[in-house]
Structures are given as C-alpha cells and as structure tokens.
N, C-alpha and C positions, 0 to 999 in steps of 0.2 A: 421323168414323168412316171407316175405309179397307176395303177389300175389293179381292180377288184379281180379276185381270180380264183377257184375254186381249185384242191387237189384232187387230182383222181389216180386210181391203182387203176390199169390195164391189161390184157393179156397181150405180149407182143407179137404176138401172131396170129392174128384175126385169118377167119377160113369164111370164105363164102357160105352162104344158107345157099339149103336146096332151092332152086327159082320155084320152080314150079309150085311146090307147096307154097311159099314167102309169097305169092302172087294171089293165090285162089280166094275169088272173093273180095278184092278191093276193089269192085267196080260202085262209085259213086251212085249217088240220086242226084239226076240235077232240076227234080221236081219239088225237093226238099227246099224249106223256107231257111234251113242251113244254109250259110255260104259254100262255096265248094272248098275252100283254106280250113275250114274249120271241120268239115266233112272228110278232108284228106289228112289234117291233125287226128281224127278220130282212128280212122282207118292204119293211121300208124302204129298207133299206143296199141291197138290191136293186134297190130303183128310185131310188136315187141312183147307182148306177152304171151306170144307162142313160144313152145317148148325149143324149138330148132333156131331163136332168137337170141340166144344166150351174151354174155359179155365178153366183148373181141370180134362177131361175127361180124363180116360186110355184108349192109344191105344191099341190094340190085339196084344197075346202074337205075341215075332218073329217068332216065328215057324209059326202059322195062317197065318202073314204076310209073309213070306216069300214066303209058300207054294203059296200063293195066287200071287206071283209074278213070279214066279218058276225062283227066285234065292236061291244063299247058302244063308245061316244065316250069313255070315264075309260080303258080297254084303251088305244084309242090314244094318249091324253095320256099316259098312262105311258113308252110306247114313243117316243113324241116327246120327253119331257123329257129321255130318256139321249142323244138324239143333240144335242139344243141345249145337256146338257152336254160333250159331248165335242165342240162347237164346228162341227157339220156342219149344223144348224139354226139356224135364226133367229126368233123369234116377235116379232112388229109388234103391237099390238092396231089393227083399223082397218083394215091392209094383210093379215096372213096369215102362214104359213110359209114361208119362204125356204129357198134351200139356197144355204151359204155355203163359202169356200171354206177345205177343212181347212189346218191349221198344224200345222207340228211344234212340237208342244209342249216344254217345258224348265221345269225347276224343281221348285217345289210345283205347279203346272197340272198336273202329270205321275204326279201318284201310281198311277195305272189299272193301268200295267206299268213296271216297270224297265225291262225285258228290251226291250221293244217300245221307248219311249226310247232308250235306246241304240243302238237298231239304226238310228235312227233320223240317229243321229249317226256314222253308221259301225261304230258300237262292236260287238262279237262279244258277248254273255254268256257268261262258263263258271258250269258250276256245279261247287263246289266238295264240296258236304257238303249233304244233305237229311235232315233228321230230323222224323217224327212219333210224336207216342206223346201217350198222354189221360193228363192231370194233374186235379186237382182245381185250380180255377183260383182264379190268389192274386188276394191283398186290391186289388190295385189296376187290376184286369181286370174284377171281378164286377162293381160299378157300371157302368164304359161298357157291359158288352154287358146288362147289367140283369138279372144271374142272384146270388142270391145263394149266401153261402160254399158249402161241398163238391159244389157241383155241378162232374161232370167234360166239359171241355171237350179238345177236339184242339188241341195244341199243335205248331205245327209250325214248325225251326229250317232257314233256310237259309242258306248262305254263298255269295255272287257276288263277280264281279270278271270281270279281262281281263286277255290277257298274261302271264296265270298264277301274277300276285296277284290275291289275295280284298282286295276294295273295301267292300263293305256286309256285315251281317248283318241277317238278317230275322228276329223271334222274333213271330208269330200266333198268338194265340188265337182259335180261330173259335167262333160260336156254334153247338149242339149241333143246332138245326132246320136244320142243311146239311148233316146226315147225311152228312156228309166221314167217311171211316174213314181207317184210317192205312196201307193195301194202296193210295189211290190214288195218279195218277201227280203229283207235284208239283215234278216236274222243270218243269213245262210252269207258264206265265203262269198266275197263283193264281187271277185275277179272269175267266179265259179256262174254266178247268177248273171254277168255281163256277157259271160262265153255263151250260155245257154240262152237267153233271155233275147241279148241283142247279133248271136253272131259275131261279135268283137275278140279278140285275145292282145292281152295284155302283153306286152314283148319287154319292154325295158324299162328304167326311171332314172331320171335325175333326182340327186338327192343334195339333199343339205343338213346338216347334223350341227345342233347347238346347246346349249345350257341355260335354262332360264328361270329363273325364280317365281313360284308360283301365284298367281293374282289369286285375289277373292273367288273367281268362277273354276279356275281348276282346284284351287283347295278345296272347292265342295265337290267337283267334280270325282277330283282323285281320291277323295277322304284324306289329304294331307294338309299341315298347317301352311299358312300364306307366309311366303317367301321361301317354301321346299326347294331344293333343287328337284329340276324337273328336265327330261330331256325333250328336245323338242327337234324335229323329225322334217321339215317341207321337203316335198316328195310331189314330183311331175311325171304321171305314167302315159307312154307312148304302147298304140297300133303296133303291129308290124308292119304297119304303112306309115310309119315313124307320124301318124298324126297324134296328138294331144289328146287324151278322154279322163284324166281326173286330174285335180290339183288337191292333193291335201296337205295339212296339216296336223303332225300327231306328236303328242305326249306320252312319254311314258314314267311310273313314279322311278323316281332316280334308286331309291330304299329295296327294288322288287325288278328292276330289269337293268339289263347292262347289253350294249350290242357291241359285237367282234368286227373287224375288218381284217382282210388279209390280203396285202399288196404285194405287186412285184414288180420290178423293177423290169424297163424296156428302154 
C-alpha cells in the first residue's frame, strides 16, 4: 500500500523554546464569532512566526498550551492537526511537537490553493470567469458530500490560468452548512474565504486523477480543440471533523499542467 508523502530536512536536535515567552499572549476570545479551533490555528501560526520559533524547536507540552489558551486539549489537537497537515508541525510520540521547516509544496500535496501554489512558483493567477448560483445537486455529488437528491447546494464555476490563457476549470459543489451565498467574494483563495467566512478549515481530500478527452463545453472553456486531452481531477474535501464540505470536479489543459506524486511505500 503506497501513500502521498512529503520530504522534509530537519534538525536532529530539536531544544525547547523559552516557555514563558512561547506562552504570552495566547489567551483566546471566546466572544469571537471565530470558533475556538480556528482561533487556536491562529494563535499558532503566531507563534511560529516568532523569532525563538525556529526549525527543530519543541513547542510546550498541550497541556501548558492549552491552559494558556483556556481551551480543551481535543481544541487544540484540532488546531495542531491542520498545521502537521500542512507540513509546519511534527508529532513524535515520546519526544512532542516540533516545528518543522515549511516546503513549497507541488502536485497533489497542493490541493489547499492553486493560486497560493503557483505563486509559489512565480506564477501570477488570473481569473478569468467566476460563477455561482444554487443547483439542486446531481447524482454524483449527493453521496460524497452525503446529502441526498434535491437538496440544493452552491455551485460555484471558476476559470484560472496565466498569461492570459485559462489553464484549469474549477466546478465546486459546497455543502449547504457553509452558509456560502452566491454575493460572496470568490475571487479570493476558496479554502482562505471558508476559513474566514465560515469558521471551517479544510484538513484533507480524497482524490481521483483521470484522462479525458475534451467535450464541446471544455474546449470553449479551456480555449482548446474538442477531444484535447484534458486531466480531470474529482476531489472530496473533508473538516477536521472528517465531515464532507466540497465535492469538485476540475480540469486542467493537459498542453500547460502536469501534477507530481510521491509515494512511499508502508
């Protein structure tokens, strides 16, 4: 069995941060219309971008952490899982949490933002075409997001690229508890405006990678001739309450993107 897997360089000898400094100042709002997990994700990325933060250091046990936030201990495993998936954490059983040192990600590792990806590689984003509007959601979305038929979901179509061809199409179905209307702004990074917007963080996805020949509507879509190869992407993004909140489907032109995988072996 093979699984998606990221490399990372480390220091082998991670040293505690000063507590005291690493602490001051993490006390939450719990008046804020923030969840308190997304409030304690904030509060992190905070104190990993302190100076005495660096790559190798152990953060302070959860308990220290938590008390000093005056959340549960399950609050901040929440808030800790999103940053050990997005490669900024480290959990040891035995040693503790690390802070490790971030990579630019590439490939499937990269699903979180295009936009951020790319920039990441130089690349500009344009946006080409933003569309939302609430469908009754079809036969092969109800399942993943676990609603069944005529229930209506926000459907939201987008078209990117660089250079002033359009590269991918995005077609999201979100689930109805993200209270997304179709007035917001979705110009802006999807999983950035659902953090802020709704309180939600996106933690994981199941993916599906295939090959398909392009119809009449993506050839006008992509600006390519009908029956291009085209890759084609279905993608089920999970909570870090492993609940269901998007089901897309996305296109990218076969001529202008290529995506990496790097497995290993368990």
């Amino acid at each position: 069995m093979f699984k998606q897997t990221n490399m990372q360089m480390n220091s082998l000898n991670p040293k505690p941060a000063d507590r005291s400094r690493s602490l001051r100042g993490l006390r939450l709002n719990p008046g804020s219309s923030l969840p308190l997990h997304a409030q304690a994700e904030q509060s992190l990325r905070t104190l990993l971008a302190s100076p005495d933060q660096g790559t190798g250091t152990l953060l302070p046990d959860e308990v220290s952490l938590a008390n000093a936030m005056g959340v549960s201990r399950n609050t901040l495993r929440a808030a800790i899982a999103r940053l050990v998936s997005e490669g900024r954490l480290e959990r040891k059983a035995g040693v503790g949490t690390r802070v490790v040192e971030p990579k630019m990600h590439s490939g499937v590792g990269a699903w979180q933002s295009f936009t951020r990806e790319m920039e990441a590689k130089g690349i500009k984003v344009e946006t080409y075409s933003v569309t939302a509007r609430m469908v009754e959601i079809p036969a092969e979305a109800g399942p993943r997001l676990l609603l069944e038929t005529g229930n209506e979901v926000l459907c939201l179509d987008r078209v990117r690229g660089w250079d002033g061809k359009p590269v991918v199409h995005f077609r999201s179905y979100l689930h109805p508890r993200l209270k997304l209307v179709i007035d917001d702004d979705f110009n802006q990074p999807l999983y950035e405006l659902v953090r802020s917007r709704c309180g939600v963080i996106a933690d994981q996805s199941d993916e599906e990678l295939t090959a398909v020949a392009a119809d009449r509507r993506l050839a006008r879509v992509l600006a390519v001739k009908v029956g291009a190869p085209i890759l084609q992407r279905n993608r089920t993004v999970y909570d870090t309450r492993r609940q269901p909140m998007e089901y897309s489907v996305v296109h990218y032109r076969g001529d202008r993107f290529e995506l990496s995988l790097n497995l290993r072996q368990q």
